[in-house]
C-alpha positions as a Markdown table, in Angstrom:
| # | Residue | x | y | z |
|---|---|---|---|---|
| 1 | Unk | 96.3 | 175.0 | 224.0 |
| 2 | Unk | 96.8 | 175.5 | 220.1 |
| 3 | Unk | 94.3 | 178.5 | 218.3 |
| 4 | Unk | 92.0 | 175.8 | 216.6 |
| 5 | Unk | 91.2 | 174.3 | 220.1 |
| 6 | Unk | 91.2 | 177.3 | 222.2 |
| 7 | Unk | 88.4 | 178.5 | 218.9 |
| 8 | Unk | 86.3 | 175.3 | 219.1 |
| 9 | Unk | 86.6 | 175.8 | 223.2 |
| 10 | Unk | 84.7 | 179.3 | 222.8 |
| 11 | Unk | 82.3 | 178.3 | 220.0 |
| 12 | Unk | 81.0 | 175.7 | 222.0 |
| 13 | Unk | 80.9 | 177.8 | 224.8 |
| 14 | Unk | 79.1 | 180.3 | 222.9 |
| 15 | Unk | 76.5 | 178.0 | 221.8 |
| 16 | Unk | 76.0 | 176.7 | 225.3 |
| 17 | Unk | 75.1 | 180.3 | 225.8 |
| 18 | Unk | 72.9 | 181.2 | 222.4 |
| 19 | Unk | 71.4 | 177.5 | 221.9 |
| 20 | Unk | 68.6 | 175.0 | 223.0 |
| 21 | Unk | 70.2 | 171.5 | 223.9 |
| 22 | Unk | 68.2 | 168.8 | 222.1 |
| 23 | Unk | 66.7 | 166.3 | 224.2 |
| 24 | Unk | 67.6 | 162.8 | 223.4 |
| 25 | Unk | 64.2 | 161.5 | 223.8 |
| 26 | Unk | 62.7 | 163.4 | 220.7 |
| 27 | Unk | 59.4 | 162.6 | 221.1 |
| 28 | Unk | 59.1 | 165.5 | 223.2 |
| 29 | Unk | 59.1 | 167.6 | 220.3 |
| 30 | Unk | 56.1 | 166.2 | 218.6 |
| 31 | Unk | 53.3 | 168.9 | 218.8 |
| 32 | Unk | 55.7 | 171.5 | 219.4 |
| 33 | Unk | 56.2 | 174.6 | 218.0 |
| 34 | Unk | 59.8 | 176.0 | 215.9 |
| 35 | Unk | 61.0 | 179.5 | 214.7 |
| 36 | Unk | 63.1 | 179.7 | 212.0 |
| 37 | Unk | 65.9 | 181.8 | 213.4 |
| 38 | Unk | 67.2 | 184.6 | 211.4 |
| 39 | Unk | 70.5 | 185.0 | 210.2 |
| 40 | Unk | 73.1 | 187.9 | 210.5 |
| 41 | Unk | 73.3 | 189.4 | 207.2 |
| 42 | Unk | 76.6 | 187.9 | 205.8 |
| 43 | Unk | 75.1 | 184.6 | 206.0 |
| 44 | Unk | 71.6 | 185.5 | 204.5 |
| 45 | Unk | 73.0 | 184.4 | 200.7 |
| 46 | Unk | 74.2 | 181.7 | 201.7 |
| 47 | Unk | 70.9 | 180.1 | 203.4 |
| 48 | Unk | 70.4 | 177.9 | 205.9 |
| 49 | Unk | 71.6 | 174.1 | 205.9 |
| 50 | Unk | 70.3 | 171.6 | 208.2 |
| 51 | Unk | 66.5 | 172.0 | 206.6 |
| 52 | Unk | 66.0 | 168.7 | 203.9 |
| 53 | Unk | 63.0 | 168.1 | 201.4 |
| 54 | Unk | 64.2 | 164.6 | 201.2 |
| 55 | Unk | 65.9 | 161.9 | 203.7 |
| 56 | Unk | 66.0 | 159.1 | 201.2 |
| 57 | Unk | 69.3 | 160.5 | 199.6 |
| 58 | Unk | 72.6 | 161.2 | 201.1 |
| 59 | Unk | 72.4 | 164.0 | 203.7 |
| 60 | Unk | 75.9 | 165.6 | 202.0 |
| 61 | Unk | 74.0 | 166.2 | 198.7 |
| 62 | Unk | 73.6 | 169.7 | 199.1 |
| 63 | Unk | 70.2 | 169.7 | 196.0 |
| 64 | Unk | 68.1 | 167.9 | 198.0 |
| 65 | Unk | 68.0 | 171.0 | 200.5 |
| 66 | Unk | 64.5 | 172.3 | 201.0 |
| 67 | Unk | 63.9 | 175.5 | 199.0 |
| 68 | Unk | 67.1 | 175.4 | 197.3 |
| 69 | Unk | 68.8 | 178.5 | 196.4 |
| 70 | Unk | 71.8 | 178.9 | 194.3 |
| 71 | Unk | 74.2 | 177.6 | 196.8 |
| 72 | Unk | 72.7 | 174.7 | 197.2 |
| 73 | Unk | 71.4 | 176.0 | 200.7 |
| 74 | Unk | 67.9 | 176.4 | 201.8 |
| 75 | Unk | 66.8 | 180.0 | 200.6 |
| 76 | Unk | 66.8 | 182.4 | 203.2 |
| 77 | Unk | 63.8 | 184.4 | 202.3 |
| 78 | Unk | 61.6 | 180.9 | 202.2 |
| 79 | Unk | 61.7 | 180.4 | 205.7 |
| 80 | Unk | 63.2 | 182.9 | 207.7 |
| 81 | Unk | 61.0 | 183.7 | 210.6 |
| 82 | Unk | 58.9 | 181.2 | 209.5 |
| 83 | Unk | 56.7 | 179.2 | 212.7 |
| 84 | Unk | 56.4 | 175.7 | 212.0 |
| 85 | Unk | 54.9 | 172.6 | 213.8 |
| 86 | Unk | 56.5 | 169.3 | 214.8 |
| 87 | Unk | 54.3 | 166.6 | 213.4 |
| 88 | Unk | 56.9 | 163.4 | 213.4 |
| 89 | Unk | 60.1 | 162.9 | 214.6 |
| 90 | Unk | 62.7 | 159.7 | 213.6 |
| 91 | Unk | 66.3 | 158.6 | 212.6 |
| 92 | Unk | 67.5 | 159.3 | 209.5 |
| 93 | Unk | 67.9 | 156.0 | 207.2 |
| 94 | Unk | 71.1 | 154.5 | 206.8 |
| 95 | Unk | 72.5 | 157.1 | 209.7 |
| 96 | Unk | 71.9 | 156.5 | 213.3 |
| 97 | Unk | 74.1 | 159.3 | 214.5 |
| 98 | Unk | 71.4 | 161.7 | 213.0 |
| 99 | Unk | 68.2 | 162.4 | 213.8 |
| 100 | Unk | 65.2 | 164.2 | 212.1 |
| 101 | Unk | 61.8 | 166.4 | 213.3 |
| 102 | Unk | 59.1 | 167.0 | 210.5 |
| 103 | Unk | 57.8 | 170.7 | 210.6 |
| 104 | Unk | 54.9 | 171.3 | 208.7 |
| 105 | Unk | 53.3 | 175.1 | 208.4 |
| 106 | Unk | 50.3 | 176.3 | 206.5 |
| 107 | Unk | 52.8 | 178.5 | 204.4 |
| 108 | Unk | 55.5 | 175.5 | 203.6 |
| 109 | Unk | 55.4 | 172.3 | 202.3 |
| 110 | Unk | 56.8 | 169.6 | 205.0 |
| 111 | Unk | 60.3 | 169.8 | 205.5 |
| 112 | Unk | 62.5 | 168.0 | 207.9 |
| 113 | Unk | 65.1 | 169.5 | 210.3 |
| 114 | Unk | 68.2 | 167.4 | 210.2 |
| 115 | Unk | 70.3 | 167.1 | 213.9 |
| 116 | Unk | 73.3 | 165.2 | 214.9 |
| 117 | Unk | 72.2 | 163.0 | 218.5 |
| 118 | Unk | 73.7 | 164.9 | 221.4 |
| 119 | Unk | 74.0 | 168.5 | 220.0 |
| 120 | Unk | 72.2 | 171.8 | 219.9 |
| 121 | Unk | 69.4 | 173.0 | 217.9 |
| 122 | Unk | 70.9 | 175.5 | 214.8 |
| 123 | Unk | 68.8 | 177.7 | 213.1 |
| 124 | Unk | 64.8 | 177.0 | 215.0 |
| 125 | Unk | 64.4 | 177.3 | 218.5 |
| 126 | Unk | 61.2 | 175.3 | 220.1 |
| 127 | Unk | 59.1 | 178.2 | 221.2 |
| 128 | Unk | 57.7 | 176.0 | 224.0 |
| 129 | Unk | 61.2 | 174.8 | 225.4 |
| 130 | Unk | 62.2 | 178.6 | 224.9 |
| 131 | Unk | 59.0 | 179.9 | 227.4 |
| 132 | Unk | 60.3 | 177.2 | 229.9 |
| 133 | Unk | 63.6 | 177.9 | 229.8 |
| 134 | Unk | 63.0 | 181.8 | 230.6 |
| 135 | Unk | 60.3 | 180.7 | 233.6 |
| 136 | Unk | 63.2 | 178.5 | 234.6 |
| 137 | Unk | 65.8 | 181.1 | 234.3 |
| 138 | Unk | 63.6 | 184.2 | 236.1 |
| 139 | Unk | 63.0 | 181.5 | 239.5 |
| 140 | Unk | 66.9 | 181.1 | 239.1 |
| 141 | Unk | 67.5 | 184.7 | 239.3 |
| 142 | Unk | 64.9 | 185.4 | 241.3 |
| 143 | Unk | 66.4 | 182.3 | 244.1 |
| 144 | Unk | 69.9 | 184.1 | 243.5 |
| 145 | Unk | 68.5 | 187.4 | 244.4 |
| 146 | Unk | 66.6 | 185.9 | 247.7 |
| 147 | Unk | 70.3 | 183.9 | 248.4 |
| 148 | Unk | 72.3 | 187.0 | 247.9 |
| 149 | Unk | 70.0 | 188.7 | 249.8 |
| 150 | Unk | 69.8 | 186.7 | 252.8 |
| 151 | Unk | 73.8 | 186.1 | 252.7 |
| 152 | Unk | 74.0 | 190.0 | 252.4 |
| 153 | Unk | 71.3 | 190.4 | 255.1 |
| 154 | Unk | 73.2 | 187.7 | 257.4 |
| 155 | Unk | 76.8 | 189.5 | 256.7 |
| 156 | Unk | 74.9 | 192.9 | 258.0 |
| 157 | Unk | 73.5 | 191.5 | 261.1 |
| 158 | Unk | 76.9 | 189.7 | 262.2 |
| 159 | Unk | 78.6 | 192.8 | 261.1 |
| 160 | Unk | 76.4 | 194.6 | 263.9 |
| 161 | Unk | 76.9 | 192.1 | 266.4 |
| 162 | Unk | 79.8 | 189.5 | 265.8 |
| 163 | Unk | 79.1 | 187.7 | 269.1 |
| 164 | Unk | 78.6 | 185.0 | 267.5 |
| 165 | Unk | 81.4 | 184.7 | 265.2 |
| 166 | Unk | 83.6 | 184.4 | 268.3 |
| 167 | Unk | 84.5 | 180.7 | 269.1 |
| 168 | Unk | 84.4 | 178.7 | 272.9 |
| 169 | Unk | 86.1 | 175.6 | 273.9 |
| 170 | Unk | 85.8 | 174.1 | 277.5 |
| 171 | Unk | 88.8 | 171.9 | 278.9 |
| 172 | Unk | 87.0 | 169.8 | 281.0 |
| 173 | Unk | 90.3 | 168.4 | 283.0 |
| 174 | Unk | 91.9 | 171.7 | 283.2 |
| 175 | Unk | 88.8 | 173.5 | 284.0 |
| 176 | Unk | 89.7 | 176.1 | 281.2 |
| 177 | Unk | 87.4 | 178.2 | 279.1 |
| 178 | Unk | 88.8 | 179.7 | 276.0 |
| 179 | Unk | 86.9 | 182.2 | 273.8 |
| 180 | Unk | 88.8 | 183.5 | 270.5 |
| 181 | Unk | 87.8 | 185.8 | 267.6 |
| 182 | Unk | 87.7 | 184.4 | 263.9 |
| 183 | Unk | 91.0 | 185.1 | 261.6 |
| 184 | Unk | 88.4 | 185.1 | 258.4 |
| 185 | Unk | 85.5 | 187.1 | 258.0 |
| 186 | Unk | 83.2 | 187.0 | 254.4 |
| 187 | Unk | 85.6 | 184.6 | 253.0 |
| 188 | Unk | 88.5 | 187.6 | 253.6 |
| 189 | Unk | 91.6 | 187.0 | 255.9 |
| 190 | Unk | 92.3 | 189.1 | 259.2 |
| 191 | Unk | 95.3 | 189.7 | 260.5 |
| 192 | Unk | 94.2 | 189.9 | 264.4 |
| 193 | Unk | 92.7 | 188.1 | 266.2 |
| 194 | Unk | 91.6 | 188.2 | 270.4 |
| 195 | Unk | 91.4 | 185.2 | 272.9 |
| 196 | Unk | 90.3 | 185.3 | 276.0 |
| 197 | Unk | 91.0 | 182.7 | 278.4 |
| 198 | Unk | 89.3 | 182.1 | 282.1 |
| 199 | Unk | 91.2 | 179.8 | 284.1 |
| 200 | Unk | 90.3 | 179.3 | 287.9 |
| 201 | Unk | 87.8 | 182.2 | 287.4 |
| 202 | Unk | 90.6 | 184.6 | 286.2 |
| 203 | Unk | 90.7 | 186.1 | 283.2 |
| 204 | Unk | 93.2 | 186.7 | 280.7 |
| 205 | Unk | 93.6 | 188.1 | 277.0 |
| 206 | Unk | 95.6 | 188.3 | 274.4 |
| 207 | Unk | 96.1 | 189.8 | 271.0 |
| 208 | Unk | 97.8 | 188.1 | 268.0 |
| 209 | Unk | 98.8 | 189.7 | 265.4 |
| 210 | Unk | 100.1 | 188.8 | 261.4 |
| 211 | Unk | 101.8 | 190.6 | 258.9 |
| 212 | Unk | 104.0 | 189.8 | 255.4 |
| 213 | Unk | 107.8 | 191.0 | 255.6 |
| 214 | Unk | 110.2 | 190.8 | 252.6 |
| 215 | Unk | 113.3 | 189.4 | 254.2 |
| 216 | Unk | 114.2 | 186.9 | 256.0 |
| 217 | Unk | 115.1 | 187.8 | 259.9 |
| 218 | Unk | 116.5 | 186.2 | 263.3 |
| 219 | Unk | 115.4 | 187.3 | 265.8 |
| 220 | Unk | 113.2 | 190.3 | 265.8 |
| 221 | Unk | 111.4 | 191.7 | 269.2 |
| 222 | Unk | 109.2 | 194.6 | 269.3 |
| 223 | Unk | 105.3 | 194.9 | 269.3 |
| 224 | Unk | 103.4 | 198.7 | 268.3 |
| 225 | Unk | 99.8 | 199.0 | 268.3 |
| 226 | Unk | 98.2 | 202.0 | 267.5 |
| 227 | Unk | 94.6 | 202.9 | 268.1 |
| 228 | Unk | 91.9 | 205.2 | 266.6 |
| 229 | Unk | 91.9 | 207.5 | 269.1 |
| 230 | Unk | 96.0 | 208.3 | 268.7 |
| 231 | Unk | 96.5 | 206.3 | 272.0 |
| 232 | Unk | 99.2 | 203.3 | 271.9 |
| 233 | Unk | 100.6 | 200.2 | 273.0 |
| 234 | Unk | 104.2 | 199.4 | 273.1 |
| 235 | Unk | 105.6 | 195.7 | 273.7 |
| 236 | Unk | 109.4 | 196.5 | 273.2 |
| 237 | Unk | 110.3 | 192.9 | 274.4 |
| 238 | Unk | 107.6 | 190.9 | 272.5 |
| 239 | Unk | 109.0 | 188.6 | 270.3 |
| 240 | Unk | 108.2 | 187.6 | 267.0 |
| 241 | Unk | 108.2 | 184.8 | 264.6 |
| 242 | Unk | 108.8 | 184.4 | 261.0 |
| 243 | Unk | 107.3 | 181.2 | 259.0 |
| 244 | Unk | 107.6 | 180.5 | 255.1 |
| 245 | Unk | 103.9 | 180.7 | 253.9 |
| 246 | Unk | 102.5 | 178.8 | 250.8 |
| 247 | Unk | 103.2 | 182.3 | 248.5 |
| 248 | Unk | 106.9 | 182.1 | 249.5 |
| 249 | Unk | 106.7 | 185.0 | 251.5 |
| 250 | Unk | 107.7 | 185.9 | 255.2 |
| 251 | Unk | 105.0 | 185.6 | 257.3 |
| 252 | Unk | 105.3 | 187.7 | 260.6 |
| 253 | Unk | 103.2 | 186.6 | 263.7 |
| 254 | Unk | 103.2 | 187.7 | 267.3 |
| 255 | Unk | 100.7 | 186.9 | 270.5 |
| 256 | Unk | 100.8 | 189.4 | 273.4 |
| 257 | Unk | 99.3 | 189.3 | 276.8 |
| 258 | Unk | 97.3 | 192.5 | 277.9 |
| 259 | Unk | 97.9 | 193.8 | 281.0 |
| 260 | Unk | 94.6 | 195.3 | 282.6 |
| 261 | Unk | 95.9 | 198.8 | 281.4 |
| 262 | Unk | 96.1 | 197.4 | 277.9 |
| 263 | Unk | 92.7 | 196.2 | 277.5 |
| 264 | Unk | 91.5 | 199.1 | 278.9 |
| 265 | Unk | 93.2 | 201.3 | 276.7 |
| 266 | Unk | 91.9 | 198.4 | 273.6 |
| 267 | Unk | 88.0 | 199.1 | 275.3 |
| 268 | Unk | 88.4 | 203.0 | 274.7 |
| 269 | Unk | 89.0 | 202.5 | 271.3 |
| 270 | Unk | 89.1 | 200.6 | 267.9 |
| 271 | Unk | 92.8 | 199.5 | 266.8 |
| 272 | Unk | 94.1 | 201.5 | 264.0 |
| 273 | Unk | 97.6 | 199.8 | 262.8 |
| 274 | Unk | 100.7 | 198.0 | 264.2 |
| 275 | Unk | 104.2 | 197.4 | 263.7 |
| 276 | Unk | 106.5 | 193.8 | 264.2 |
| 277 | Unk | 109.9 | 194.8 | 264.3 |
| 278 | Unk | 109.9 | 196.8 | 261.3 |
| 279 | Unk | 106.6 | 195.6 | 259.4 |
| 280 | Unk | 103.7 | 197.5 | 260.0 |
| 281 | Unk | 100.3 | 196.8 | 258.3 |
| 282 | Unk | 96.5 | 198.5 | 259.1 |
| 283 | Unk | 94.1 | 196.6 | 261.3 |
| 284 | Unk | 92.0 | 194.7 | 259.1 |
| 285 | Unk | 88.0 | 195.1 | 259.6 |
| 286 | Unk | 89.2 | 197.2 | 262.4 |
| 287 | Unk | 85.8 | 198.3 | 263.8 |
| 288 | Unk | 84.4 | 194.1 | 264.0 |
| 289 | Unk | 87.6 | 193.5 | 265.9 |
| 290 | Unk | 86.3 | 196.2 | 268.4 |
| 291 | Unk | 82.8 | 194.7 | 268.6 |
| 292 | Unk | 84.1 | 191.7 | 268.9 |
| 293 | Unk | 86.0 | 192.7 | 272.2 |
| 294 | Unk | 83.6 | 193.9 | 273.8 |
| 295 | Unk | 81.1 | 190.6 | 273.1 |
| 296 | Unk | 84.5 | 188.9 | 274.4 |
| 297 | Unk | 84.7 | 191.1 | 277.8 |
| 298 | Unk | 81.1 | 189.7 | 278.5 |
| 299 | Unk | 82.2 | 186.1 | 277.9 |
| 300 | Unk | 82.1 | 184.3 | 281.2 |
């Protein structure tokens, strides 16, 4: 994108911000109030524009601007903070892309704000429109707080007791149940996550694991787990597989079955970090894992 684009790009944007869309059906404006908007000092001599004594002439002949000043701009001082009322509205003659309000004040004589269709108000900002808009934008901050807040409340009770983040699944012909933890938790990824599995009554679990390696391997084999509590697990013959991700990188995954020592070593205690081969990586949102167990040990 060239300079002169990416500048029009963040003008507009800026009068998004700063100014009042005009509504098309300008009507609406009739019986409303306008401030004359003050300038930032380096464009008080220079006036406003947009503000014409007389519509009958050409809108480019800068002499017909109300309260001229030397520049052929409407003089500053003349209406600058000035509160006027709309009293008509129209089309300019001979120009349909341009519209026109008629602000009349006990202080002015009537003058009429030129517009192009479609754009934003320079210069006055309809008082009314402006009260509305703030209402509007308070009960839009106010519904964002009361969103976040509920999201944030929701997020805390979850985070307390993740029971019901875990997901079930029933095999009907094989008379399975399944029961798995959530690899995502507040939009972030995890990199474990525990099934359980009850088959013929019998249960059985299983803890998978993923980490990013730099190289490319063959075959790699060896599983380290590391808990809170310094205790550890060890899964010299575990094998592990290496996938391309989207990123280009070397995705390392593993799934290991716990023996009953294992998941009574896991119950004891939060996981801390593991190792695959010779990646090792922390236990992401390493206490909810842990709840998460235990809501899983219930499952029946």
């Amino acid at each position: 994108m060239n300079k002169y684009l990416l500048f029009l790009l963040l003008l507009t944007c800026k009068i998004e911000l700063y100014a009042q869309k005009i509504n098309p059906n300008a009507q609406y404006y009739i019986g409303k109030t306008f401030h004359v908007d003050t300038l930032a000092a380096k464009y008080q001599d220079r006036g406003y524009d947009y503000f014409r004594a007389n519509l009958s002439v050409s809108l480019y002949d800068s002499k017909y601007a109300a309260y001229p000043n030397k520049s052929g701009y409407s003089d500053y001082q003349a209406l600058a903070n000035k509160t006027m009322t709309c009293t008509a509205v129209g089309e300019v003659p001979g120009n349909e892309s341009y519209g026109y309000l008629k602000l009349e004040s006990s202080t002015t004589y009537p003058i009429h704000y030129v517009y192009f269709k479609g754009s934003y108000f320079r210069n006055i900002t309809c008082i009314e429109e402006e009260a509305e808009n703030k209402i509007l934008k308070e009960k839009e901050i106010a519904y964002r707080k009361r969103l976040s807040d509920s999201i944030t409340l929701a997020a805390t009770k979850l985070r307390n007791n993740p029971c019901p983040l875990i997901t079930e699944n029933y095999d009907e012909f094989e008379n399975i149940k399944s029961f798995q933890t959530p690899w995502s938790f507040e939009g972030k990824m995890l990199n474990c996550s525990i099934a359980k599995i009850i088959e013929k009554r019998v249960p059985y679990y299983y803890v998978s694991l993923s980490t990013i390696g730099n190289t490319a391997l063959a075959t790699q084999k060896g599983v380290f787990i590391i808990l809170k509590n310094g205790k550890r697990i060890v899964k010299p013959n575990a094998e592990i597989e290496t996938n391309v991700d989207r990123n280009a990188q070397f995705e390392r995954t593993t799934t290991i079955k716990l023996t009953t020592a294992d998941l009574a070593l896991l119950k004891s205690s939060p996981m801390s970090k593991f190792k695959l081969y010779i990646n090792s990586d922390n236990i992401q949102e390493a206490d909810l894992i842990y709840k998460m167990l235990l809501c899983l040990i219930t499952k029946k």
